[in-house]
N, C-alpha and C positions, 0 to 999 in steps of 0.2 A: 671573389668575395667569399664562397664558400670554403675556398682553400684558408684565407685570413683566420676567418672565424675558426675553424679546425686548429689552425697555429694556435690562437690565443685560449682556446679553451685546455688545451695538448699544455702549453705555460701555465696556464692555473692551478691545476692538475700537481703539476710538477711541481709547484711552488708549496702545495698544500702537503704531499706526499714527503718531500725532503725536509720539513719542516719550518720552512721559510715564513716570518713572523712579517708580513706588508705592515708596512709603514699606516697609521689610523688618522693622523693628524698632520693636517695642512694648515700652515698662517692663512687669516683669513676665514676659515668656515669655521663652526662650531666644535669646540672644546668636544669630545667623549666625556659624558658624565659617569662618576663613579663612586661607589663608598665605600668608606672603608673607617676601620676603628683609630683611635689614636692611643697614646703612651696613658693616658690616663683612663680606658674606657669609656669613651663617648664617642658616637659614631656620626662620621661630618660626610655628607654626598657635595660634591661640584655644585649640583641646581640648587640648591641651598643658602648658596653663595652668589646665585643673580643679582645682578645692580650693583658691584663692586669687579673691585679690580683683585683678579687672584696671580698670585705667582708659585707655580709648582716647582718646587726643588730637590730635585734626585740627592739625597746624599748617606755618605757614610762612614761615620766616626772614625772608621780605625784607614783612612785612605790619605795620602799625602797629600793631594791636590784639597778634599776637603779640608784638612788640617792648617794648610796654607790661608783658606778663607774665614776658616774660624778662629785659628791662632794669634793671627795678625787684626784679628776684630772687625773685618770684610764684613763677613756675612751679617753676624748681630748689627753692624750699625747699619746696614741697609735695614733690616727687617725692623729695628727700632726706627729708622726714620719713615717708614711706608707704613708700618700697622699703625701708625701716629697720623696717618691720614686718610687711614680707613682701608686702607690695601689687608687683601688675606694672605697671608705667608703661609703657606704647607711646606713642610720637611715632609717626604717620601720616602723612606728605605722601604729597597727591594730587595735585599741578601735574606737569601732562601734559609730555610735552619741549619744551623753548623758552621754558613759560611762568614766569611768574612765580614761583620757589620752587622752581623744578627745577634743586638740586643736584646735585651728584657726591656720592657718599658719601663723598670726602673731603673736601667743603665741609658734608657733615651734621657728619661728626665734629669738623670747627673750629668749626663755630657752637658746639656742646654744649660742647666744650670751653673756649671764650673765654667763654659763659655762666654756666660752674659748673653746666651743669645734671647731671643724673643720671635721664634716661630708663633703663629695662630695657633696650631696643632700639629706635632707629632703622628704621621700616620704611618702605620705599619702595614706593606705589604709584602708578608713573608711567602706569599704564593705566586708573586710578580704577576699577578693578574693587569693591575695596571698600569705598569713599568711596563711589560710586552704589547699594554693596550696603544701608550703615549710614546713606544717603542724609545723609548729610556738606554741609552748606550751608557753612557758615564756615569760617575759621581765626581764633580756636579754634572746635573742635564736639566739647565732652564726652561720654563716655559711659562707665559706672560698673557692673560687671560682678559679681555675687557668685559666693562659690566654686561654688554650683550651675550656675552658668554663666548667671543669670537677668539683665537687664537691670534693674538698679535706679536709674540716675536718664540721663539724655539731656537735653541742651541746651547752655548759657552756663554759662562756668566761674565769673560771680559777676553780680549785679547793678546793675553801672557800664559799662556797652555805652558805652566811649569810649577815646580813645589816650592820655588824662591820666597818667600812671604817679602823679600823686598819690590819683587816684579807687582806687590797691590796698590802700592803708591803712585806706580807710572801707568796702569795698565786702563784703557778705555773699557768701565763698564756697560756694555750692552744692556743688563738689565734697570739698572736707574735711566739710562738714556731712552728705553722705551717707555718705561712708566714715566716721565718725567714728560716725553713727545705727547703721548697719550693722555695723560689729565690735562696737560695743557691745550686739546684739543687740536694737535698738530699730528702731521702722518707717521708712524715708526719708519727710520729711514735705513735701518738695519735690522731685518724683520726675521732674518734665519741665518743663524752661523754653524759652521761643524762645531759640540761640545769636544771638551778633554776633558781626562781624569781617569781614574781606573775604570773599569769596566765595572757593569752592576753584575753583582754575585745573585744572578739567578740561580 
């Protein structure tokens, strides 16, 4: 027993030391609340957002796999058919300054705009504070919030991990299929997948 315990604290240790960023968010328990500013200067927290359904979307402008979902009209028609029924749509970039996808917010607001898209808000986190929180690998990196504030699905926002913009026609998306399970008061039945896309530019 005491030898276990000596292992796993010896692992903690070492997890902490190497820099190893543990995973914060599990389907099922409570979202990590956080705030942060958006492309137009107003500042939005998670708990804020109680009593609705949120969807956090890792992304970033200048990425093929993003490009893919906004070229092709993916993303905006989801986010116009969900915030059309109360759902919160977040865009999250986490590209640190200089790198890749680290707009101005007023290069957020022309992307969204020359896209058609219809995020709730543009949030910027240029310090990846909680992209490292929600442990954000890709752009895209899903994640599907219910009104309790419970984490209900995490990953890839469909199952064609490529830059094809013809693969959005055929491809099953996960995230309508959870929101869609979820208001309708049914279980999400594909609640975690591996995301793709480029990697976030922390």
């Amino acid at each position: 027993m005491i030898k276990t315990k000596h292992l796993l604290m010896a692992a903690a240790i070492m997890g902490i030391s190497c820099g190893v960023a543990w995973p914060q968010v599990t389907v099922g328990r409570p979202a990590p609340d956080f705030t942060l500013i958006d492309s137009n200067g107003h500042q939005h927290a998670l708990s804020g957002f109680k009593g609705k359904f949120v969807v956090l979307e890792w992304f970033n402008p200048e990425c093929p796999f993003v490009k893919k979902h906004y070229n092709s009209g993916n993303i905006p028609g989801l986010e116009k058919t969900y915030t059309a029924k109360g759902v919160i749509w977040l865009s999250i970039n986490s590209s640190a300054q200089g790198k890749q996808g680290s707009f101005t917010p007023e290069e957020f607001n022309k992307f969204i705009a020359e896209k058609g898209a219809y995020p709730t808000a543009v949030l910027i986190d240029r310090e990846g504070k909680v992209g490292r929180l929600y442990d954000a690998q890709t752009t895209p990196d899903m994640f599907v919030i219910n009104p309790e504030g419970a984490l209900i699905y995490q990953g890839a926002i469909d199952d064609a991990p490529s830059t094809d913009v013809a693969d959005v026609k055929t491809a099953k998306n996960y995230v309508s299929a959870a929101l869609d399970a979820a208001m309708n008061g049914k279980p999400v039945v594909v609640s975690t997948t591996k995301s793709y896309g480029c990697s976030v530019k922390y």
